[in-house]
C-alpha positions as CSV (number, residue, x, y, z in Angstrom):
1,X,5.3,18.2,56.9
2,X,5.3,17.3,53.5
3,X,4.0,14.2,52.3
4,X,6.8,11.7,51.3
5,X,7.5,10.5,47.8
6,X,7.4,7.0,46.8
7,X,10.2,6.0,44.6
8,X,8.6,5.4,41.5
9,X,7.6,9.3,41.7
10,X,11.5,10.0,41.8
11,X,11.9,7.7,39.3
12,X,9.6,9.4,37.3
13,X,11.1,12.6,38.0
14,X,14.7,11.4,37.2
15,X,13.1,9.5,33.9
16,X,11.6,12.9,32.7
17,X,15.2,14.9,33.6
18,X,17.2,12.8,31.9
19,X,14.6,12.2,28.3
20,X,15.3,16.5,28.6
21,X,18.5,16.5,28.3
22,X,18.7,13.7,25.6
23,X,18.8,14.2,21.7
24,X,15.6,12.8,19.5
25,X,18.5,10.5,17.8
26,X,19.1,8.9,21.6
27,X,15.5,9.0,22.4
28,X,15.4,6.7,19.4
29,X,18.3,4.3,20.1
30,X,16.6,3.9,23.4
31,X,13.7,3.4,22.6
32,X,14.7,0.4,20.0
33,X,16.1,-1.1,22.4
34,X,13.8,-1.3,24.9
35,X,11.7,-3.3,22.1
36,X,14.7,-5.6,21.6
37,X,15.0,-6.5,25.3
38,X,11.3,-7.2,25.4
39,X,11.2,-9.5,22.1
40,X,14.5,-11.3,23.7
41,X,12.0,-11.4,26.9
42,X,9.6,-13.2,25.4
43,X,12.0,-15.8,23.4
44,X,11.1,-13.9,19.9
45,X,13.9,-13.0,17.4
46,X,13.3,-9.5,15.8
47,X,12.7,-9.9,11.7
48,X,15.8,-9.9,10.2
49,X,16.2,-8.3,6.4
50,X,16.5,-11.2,3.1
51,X,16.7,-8.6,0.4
52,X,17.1,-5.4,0.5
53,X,17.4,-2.5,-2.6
54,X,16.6,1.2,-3.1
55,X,13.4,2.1,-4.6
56,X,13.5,5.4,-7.1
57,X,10.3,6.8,-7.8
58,X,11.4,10.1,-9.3
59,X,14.0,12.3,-7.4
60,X,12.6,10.5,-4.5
61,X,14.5,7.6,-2.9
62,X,13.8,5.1,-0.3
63,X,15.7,2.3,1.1
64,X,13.2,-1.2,1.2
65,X,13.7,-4.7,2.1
66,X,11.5,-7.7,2.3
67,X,12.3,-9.3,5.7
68,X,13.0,-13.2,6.6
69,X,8.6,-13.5,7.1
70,X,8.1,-11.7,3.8
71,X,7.1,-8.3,5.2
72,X,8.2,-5.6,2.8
73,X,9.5,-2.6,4.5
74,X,10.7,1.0,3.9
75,X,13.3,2.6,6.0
76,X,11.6,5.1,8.4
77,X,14.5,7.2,8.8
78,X,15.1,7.3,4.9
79,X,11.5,7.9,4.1
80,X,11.5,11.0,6.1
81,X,14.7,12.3,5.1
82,X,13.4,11.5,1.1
83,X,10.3,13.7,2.1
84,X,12.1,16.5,3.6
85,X,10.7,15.4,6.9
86,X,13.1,16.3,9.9
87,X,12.9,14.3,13.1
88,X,12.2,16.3,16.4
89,X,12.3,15.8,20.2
90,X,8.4,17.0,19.7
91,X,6.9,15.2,17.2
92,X,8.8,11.6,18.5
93,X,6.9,13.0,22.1
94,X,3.9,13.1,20.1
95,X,3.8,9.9,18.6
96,X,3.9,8.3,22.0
97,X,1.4,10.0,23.7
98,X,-1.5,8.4,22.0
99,X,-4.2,6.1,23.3
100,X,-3.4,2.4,24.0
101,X,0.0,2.9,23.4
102,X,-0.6,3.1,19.7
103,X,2.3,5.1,17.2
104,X,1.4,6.7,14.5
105,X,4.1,6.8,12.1
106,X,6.7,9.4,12.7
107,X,6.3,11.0,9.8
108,X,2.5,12.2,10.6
109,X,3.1,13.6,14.4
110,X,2.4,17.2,13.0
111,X,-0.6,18.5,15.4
112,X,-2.9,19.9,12.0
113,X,-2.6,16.7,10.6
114,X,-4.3,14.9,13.9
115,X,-7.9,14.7,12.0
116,X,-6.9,13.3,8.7
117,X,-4.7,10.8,10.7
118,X,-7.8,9.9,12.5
119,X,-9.7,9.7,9.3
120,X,-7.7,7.3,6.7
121,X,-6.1,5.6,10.2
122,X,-9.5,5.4,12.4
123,X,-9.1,2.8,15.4
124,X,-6.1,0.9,13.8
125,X,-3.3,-0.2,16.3
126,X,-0.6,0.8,14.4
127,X,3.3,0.4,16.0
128,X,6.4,1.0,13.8
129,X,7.9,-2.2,12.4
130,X,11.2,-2.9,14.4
131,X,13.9,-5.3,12.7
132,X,17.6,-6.2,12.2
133,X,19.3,-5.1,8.9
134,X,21.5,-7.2,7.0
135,X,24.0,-5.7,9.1
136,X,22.2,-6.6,12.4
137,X,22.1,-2.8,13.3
138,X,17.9,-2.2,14.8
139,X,16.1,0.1,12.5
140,X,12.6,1.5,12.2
141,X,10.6,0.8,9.4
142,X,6.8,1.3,7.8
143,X,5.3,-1.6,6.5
144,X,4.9,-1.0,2.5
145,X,0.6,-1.2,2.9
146,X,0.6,1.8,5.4
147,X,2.8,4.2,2.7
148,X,-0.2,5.2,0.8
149,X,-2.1,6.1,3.5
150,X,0.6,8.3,4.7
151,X,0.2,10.0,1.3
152,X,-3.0,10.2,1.7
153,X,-3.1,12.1,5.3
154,X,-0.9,14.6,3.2
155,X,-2.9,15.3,0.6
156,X,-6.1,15.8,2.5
157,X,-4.1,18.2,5.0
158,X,-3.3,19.8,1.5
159,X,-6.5,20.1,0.1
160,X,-8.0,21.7,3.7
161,X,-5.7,24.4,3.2
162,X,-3.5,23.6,6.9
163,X,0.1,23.0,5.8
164,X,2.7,25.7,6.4
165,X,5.0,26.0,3.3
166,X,7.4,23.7,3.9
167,X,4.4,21.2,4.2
168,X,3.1,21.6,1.2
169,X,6.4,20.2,-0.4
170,X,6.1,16.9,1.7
171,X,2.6,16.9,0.1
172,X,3.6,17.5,-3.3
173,X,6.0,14.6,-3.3
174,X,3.5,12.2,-1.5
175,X,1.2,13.0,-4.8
176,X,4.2,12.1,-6.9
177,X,4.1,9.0,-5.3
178,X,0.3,8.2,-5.0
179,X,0.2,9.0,-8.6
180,X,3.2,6.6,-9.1
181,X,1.6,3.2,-7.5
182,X,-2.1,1.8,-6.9
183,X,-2.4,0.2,-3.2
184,X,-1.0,-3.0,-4.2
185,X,1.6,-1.3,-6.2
186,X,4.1,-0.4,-4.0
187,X,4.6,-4.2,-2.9
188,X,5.2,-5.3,-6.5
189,X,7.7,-2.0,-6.8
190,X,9.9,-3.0,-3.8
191,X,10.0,-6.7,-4.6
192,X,11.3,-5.6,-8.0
193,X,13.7,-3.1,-6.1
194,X,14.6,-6.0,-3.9
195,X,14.8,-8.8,-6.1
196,X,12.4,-10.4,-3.8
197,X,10.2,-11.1,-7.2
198,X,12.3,-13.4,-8.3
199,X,12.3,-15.9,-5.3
200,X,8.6,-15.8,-4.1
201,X,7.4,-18.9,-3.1
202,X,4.8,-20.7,-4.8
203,X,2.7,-21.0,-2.4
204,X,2.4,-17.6,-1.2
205,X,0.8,-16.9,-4.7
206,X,-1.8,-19.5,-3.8
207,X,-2.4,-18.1,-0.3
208,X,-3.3,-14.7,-2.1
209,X,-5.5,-16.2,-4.7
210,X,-7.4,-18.5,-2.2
211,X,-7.6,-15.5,-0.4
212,X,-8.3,-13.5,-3.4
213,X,-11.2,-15.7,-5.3
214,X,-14.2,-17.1,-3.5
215,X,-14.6,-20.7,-3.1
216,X,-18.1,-20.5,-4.2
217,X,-19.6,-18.5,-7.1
218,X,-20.7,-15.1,-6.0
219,X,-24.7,-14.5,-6.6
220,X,-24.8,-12.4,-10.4
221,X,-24.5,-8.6,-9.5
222,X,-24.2,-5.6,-12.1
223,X,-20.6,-4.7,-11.0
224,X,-19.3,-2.8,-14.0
225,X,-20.5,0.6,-14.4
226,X,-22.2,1.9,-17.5
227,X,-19.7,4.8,-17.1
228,X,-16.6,1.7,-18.1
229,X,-18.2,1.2,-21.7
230,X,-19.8,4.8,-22.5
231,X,-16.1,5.9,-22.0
232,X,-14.5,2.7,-23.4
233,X,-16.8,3.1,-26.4
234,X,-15.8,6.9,-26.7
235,X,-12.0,5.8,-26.7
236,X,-12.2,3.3,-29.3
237,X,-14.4,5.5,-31.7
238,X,-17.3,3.3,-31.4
239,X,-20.7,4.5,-31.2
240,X,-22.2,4.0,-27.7
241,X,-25.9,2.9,-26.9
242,X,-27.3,1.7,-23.5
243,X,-28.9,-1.5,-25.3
244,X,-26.1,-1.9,-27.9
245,X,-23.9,-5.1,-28.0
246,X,-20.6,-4.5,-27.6
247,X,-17.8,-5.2,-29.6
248,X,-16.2,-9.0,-29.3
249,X,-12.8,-7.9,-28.8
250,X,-13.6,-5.4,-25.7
251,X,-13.8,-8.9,-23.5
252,X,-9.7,-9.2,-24.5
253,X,-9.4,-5.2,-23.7
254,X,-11.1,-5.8,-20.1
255,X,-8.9,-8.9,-19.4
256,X,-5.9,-6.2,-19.9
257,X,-7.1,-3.4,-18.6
258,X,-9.1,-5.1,-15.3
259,X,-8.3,-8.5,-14.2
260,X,-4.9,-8.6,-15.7
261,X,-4.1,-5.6,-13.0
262,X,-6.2,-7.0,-10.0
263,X,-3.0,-9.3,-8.6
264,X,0.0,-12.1,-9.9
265,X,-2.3,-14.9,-11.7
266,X,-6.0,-13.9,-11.0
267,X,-6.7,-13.6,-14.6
268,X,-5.3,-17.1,-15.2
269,X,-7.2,-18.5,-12.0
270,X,-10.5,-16.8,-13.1
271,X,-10.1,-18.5,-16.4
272,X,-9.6,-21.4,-15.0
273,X,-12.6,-21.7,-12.9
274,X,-14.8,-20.2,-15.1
275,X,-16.1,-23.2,-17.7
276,X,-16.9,-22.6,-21.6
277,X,-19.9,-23.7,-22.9
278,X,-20.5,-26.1,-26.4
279,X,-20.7,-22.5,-27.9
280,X,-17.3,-21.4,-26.4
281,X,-19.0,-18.6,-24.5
282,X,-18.3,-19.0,-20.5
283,X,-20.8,-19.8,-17.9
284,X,-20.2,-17.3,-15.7
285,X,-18.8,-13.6,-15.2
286,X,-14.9,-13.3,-14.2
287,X,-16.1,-10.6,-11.4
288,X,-18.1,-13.2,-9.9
289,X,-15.5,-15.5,-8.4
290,X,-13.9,-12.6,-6.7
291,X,-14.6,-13.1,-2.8
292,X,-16.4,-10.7,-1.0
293,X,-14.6,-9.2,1.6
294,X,-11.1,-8.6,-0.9
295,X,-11.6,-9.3,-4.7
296,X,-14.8,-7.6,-5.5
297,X,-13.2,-4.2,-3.2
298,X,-10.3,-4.2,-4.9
299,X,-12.0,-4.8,-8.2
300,X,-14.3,-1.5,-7.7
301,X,-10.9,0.1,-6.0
302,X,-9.4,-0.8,-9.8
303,X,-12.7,0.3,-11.9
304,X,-13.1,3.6,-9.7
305,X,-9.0,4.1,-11.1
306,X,-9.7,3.2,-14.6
307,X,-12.8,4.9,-15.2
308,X,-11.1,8.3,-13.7
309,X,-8.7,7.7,-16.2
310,X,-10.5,7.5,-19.1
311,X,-12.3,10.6,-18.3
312,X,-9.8,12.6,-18.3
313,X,-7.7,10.8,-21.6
314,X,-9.0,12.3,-25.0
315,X,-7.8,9.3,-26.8
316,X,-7.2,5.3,-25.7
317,X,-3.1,5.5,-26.3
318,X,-3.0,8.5,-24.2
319,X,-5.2,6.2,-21.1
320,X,-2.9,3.4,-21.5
321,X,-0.1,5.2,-20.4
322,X,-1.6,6.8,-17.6
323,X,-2.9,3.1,-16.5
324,X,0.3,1.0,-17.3
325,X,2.2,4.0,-15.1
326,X,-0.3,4.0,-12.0
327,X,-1.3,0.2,-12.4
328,X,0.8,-1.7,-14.6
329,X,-0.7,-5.4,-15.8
330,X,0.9,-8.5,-13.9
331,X,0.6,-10.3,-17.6
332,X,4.7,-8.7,-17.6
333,X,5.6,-10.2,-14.3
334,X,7.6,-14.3,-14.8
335,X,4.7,-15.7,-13.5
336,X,2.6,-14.7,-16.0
337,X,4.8,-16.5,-19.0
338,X,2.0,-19.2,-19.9
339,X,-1.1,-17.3,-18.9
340,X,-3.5,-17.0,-22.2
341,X,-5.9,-13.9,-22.5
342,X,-9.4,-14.8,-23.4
343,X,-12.4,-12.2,-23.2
């Protein structure tokens, strides 16, 4: 006699039937709106879109939006249609078999990109960002932060030699776009898409800059590398030395060049909190008010760019516009209108 079923095992059964028969496009739907009945559940309202814009970077084209708690988003569906990514029954199976019930965006499901995913996404609980459009339709969407990481499974898969053909062109446009925004960049490049830039709060600028600088001077460490001003130097046609003194006016080219990039207002801030002496000469270094755990990264994150740069420019005109394309300065955003450069 056989051993009787329980019905959850036919309900398994029928649940694995009818996902067979169904397209990836209703696999989606349903999906979507499973979430949607469980943030109803729960008494939560899905994230609605404020302002929404496409982003050209390009031939490439994405749909964004900044949503009602100031997430900035980019269309899943659009993003892989604008890499020539092509949704399939396998790979949406694929992104939900992993652990803890953890997705990895749609767009990396591809089995020989598993250990770069695992690399640049580690242990990170990431789930596709659910909201409402503007036109209360449910769509998909990946948070702007995790786009250059995307780019960045890409390229390594690239580099190892593991992409099929049509592969390699997804990986040739993420380096368009890597090459077209630093990490923060793509934030600042939908807000501008958006128009979100022009309504930002006030006080989210002082969330990131409290968050940004440290409330207490950071000990004196050699941050800069001598690689900066031998290269610098080279640039500018000045004669370098280890011991020499450099010229007065490189303190107003590393305000442009460094903290001017680093985020909206840091510059201003740092010279703010950094006092002048009787001689005019400040107290202290700019780098060391940057807090430990995001300012001083970010400011190595930005030196690491800018030295690269300059070692591959052959004059400083030619650096500038490889810098002001990958990292532009936030001196030309509106909030910058009263901020004075000082070196």
């Amino acid at each position: 006699k056989k051993p009787e079923q329980n019905i959850s095992s036919y309900a398994s059964e029928g649940g694995k039937a009818r996902a067979r028969v169904l397209s990836p496009k209703q696999r989606s739907e349903i999906a979507r709106n499973a979430v949607v009945a469980r943030w109803e559940k729960e008494g939560k309202a899905l994230p609605r879109v404020e302002h929404d814009g496409p982003l050209e970077i390009g031939d490439i084209t994405f749909d964004t939006a900044v949503l009602d708690d100031g997430t900035r988003v980019i269309s899943e569906t659009k993003f892989m249609d604008a890499m020539g990514l092509y949704r399939s029954g396998a790979l949406s199976t694929r992104r939900k078999n992993t652990p803890d019930g953890a997705q990895i965006p749609l767009s990396l499901s591809h089995k020989n990109l598993k250990p770069f995913v695992e690399k640049h996404f580690g242990g990170v609980h990431y789930n596709p960002l659910i909201y409402r459009t503007k036109g209360g339709s449910v769509a998909h969407g990946i948070k702007a932060e995790v786009l250059p990481k995307i780019c960045e499974v890409w390229l390594d898969a690239r580099k190892a030699g593991v992409l099929g053909p049509t592969q390699t062109m997804v990986a040739d446009r993420a380096d368009i776009l890597i090459r077209s925004f630093a990490h923060v960049g793509i934030i600042a490049l939908i807000d501008e898409a958006t128009g979100y830039q022009y309504e930002r709060q006030r006080t989210e600028l002082q969330e990131f800059l409290k968050e940004f600088l440290s409330d207490e001077l950071r000990r004196w460490v050699k941050t800069f590398p001598h690689g900066y001003f031998k290269h610098l130097c080279r640039l500018r046609n000045v004669s370098y030395r280890p011991d020499m003194k450099l010229p007065s006016y490189f303190g107003h080219l590393t305000n442009d060049l460094i903290y001017s990039r680093l985020g909206p207002e840091v510059l201003e801030e740092l010279q703010r909190k950094t006092e002048k002496g009787k001689d005019g000469r400040r107290k202290s270094k700019y780098f060391q008010w940057l807090s430990e755990d995001v300012g001083h990264p970010k400011l190595l994150q930005h030196l690491g760019l800018v030295v690269g740069f300059m070692t591959i420019s052959n004059d400083y005109d030619e650096f500038k516009k490889l810098l002001d394309r990958a990292a532009p300065s936030f001196k030309d955003m509106p909030l910058f209108a009263s901020a004075k450069v000082e070196s």
